[in-house]
C-alpha positions as CSV (number, residue, x, y, z in Angstrom):
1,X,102.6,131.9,76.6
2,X,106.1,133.3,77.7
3,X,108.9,131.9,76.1
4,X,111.6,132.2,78.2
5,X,114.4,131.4,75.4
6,X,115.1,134.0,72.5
7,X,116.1,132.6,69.1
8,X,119.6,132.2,68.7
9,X,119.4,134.0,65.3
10,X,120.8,137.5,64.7
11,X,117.7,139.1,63.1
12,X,115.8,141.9,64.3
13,X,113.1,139.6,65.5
14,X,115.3,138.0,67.8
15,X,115.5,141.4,70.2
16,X,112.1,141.6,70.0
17,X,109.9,141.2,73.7
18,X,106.9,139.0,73.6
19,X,104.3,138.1,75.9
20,X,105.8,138.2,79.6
21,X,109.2,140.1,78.5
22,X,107.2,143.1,78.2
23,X,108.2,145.8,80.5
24,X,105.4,148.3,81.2
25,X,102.2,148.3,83.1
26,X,100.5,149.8,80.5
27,X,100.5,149.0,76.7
28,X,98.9,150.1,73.4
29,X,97.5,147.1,71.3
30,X,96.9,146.5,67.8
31,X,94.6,143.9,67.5
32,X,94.3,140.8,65.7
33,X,92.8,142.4,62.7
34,X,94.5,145.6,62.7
35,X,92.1,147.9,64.9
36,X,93.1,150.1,67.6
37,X,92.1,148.7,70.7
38,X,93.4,151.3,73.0
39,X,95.6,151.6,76.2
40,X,95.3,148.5,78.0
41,X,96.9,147.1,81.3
42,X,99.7,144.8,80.3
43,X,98.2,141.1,81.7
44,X,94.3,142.0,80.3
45,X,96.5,142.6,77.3
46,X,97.9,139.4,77.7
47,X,95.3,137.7,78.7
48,X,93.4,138.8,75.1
49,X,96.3,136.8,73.6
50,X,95.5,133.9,75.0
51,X,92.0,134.1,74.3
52,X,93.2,135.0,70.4
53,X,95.7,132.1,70.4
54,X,98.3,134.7,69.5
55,X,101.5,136.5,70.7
56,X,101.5,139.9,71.9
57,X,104.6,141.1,70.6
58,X,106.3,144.5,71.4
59,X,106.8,146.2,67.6
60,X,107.4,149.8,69.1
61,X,109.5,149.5,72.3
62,X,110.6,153.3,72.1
63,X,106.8,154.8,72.1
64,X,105.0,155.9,75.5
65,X,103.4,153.7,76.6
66,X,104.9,151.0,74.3
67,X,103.0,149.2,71.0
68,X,102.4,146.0,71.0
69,X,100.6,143.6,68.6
70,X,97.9,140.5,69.0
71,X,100.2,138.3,66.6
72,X,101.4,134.7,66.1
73,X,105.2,134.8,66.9
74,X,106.0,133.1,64.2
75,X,104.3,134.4,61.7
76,X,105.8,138.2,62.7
77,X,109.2,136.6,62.2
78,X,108.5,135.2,58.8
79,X,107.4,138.9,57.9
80,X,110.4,140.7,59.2
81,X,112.8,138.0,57.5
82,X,110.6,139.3,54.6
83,X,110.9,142.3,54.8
84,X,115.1,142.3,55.6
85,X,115.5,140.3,52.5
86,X,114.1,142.6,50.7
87,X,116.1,145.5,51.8
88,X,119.2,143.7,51.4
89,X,118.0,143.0,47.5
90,X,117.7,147.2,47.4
91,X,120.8,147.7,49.0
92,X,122.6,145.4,47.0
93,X,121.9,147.8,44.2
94,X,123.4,150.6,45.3
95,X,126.8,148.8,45.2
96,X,129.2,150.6,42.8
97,X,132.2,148.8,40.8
98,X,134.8,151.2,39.0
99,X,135.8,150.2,35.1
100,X,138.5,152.5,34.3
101,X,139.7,153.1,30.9
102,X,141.9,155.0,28.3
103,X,141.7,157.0,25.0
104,X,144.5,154.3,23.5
105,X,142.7,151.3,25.1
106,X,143.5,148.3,23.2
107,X,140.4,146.5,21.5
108,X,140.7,143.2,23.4
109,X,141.5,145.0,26.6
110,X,138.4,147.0,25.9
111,X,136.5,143.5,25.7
112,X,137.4,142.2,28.7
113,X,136.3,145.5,30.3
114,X,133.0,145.2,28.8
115,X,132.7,141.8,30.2
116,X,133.0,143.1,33.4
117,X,130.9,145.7,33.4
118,X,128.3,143.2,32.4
119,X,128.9,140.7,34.9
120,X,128.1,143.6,37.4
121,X,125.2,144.9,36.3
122,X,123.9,141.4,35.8
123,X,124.3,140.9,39.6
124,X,121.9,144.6,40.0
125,X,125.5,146.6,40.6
126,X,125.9,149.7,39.3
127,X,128.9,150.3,37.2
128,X,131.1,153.6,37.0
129,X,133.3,154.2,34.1
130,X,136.3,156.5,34.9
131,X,138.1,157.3,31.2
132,X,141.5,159.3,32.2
133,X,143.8,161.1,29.9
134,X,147.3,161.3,30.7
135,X,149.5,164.2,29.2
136,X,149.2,165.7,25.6
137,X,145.9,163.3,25.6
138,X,144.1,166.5,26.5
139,X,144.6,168.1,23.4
140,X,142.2,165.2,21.9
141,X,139.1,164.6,24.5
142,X,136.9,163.2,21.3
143,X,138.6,160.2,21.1
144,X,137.9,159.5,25.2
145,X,134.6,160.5,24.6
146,X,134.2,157.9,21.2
147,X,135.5,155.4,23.7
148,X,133.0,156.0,26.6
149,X,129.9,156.0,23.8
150,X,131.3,153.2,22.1
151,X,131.2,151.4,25.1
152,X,127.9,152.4,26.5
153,X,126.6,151.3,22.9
154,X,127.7,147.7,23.8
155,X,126.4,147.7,27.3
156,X,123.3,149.4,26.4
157,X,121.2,145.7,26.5
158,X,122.3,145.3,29.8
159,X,122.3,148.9,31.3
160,X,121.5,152.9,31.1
161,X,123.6,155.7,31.9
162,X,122.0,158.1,34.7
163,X,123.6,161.0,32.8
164,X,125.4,161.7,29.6
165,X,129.5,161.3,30.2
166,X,131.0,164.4,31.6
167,X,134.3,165.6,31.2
168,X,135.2,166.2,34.7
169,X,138.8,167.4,35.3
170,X,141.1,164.7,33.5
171,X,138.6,162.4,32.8
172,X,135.2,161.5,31.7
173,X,132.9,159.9,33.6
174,X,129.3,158.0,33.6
175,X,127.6,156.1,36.0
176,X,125.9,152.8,34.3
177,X,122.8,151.3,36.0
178,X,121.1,147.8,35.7
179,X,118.2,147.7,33.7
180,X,115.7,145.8,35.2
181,X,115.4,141.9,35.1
182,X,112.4,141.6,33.1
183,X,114.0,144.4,30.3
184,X,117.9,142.8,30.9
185,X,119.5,140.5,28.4
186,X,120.6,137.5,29.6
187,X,125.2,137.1,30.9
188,X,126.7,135.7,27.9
189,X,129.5,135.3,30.2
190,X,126.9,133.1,32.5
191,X,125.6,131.1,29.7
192,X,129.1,130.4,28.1
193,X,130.4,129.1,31.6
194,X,127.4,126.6,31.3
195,X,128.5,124.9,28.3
196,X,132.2,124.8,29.9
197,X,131.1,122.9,32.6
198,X,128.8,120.4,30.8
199,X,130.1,116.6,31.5
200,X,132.8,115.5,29.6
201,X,133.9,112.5,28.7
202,X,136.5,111.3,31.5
203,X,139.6,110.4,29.7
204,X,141.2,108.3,32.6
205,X,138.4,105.2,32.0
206,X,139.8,102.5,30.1
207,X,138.6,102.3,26.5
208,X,138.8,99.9,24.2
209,X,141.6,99.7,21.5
210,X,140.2,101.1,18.2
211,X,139.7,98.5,15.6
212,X,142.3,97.9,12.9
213,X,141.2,98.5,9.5
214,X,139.8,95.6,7.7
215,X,142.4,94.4,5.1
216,X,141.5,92.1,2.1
217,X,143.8,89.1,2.4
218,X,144.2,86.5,-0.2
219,X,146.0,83.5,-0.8
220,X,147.3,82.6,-4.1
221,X,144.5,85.4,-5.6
222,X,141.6,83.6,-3.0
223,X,139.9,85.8,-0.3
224,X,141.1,84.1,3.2
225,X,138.0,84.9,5.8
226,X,140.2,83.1,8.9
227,X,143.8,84.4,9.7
228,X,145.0,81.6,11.8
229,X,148.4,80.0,11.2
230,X,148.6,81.0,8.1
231,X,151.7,81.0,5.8
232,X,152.3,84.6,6.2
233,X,155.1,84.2,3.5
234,X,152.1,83.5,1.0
235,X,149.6,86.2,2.3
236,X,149.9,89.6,0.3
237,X,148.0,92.1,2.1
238,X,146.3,94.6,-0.6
């Protein structure tokens, strides 16, 4: 039942001590079905392994006498890769991208920071928008703040603010988080950059010559229905 090779993956199961690795004489187990079973001497607790066809795997190394578990091996690695992923999914949200504007932003300028902003909170980012005023700009903080709700009003399909903009020094700012998937618009950004890569014709294939125009011809006021060697001086071409 020992395995004397640990994985060669990086994950926390990897460090993990099963079956003969265990160092103690004396272990608590968790049985196959969840129940306490009690202190037990490490090989009887081994021993109930085997007669489980199970693992017993060390999930609390730290504790006095150490934890262990009546589990498949296998199985307990699928649940901790589980269980990683899923933090990684949480702390992928927490990530923060900065869109920093101004009161005299220009409109297009304006649009491409929108897109942004989007693209990140489309990918469960959150977004913070920093709007700074540079000299006599103080004089007129409305117009920042009709930027920053202007803009919140376009993002608002994709994302909420977690408080209403604050002017904070020389700036305003708001922190924008993802709405969730199920209440989230779909990227236009994503969408559009599907049609652009849709198949297109390849341009470097040899292609036919396009067809000349049909022409009446007539000879001496007669249609002609075969051109060859004709007396071109006669044909006129109408």
């Amino acid at each position: 039942m020992s395995r004397p090779f640990s994985p060669r993956n990086s994950s926390p199961a990897s460090f993990v001590r099963v079956n003969g690795k265990i160092r103690a004489r004396e272990v608590r187990v968790i049985g196959v079905d969840g129940q306490q079973l009690g202190v037990i001497p490490l090989t009887e607790a081994i021993n109930l392994a085997r007669q489980h066809a199970v693992d017993l795997v060390e999930i609390a190394a730290a504790a006095v006498p150490p934890v262990c578990r009546l589990v498949d091996f296998g199985k307990y690695r699928y649940e901790i890769a589980k269980k990683e992923k899923e933090s990684k999914k949480h702390n992928h949200a927490s990530i923060v991208k900065e869109v920093q504007l101004s009161p005299r932003i220009d409109p297009h300028d304006l649009g491409i920071k929108l897109t942004h902003a989007i693209d990140f909170l489309c990918e469960d980012m959150k977004v913070k928008i920093a709007l700074k005023f540079r000299g006599r700009e103080m004089a007129h903080t409305e117009v920042g703040f009709s930027v920053i709700n202007k803009f919140l009003a376009d993002i608002a399909p994709y994302g909420h603010p977690d408080f209403p903009p604050k002017l904070i020094g020389r700036g305003i700012n708001v922190m924008i988080s993802p709405l969730p998937r199920n209440k989230r618009g779909k990227n236009p950004n994503a969408v559009e950059n599907e049609h652009s890569h849709a198949p297109e014709k390849n341009h470097n294939e040899p292609h036919s010559a396009p067809k000349p125009p049909k022409t009446k011809v007539t000879v001496s006021g007669e249609p002609q229905s075969s051109g060859l060697n004709d007396a071109f001086s006669k044909l006129e071409v109408k």
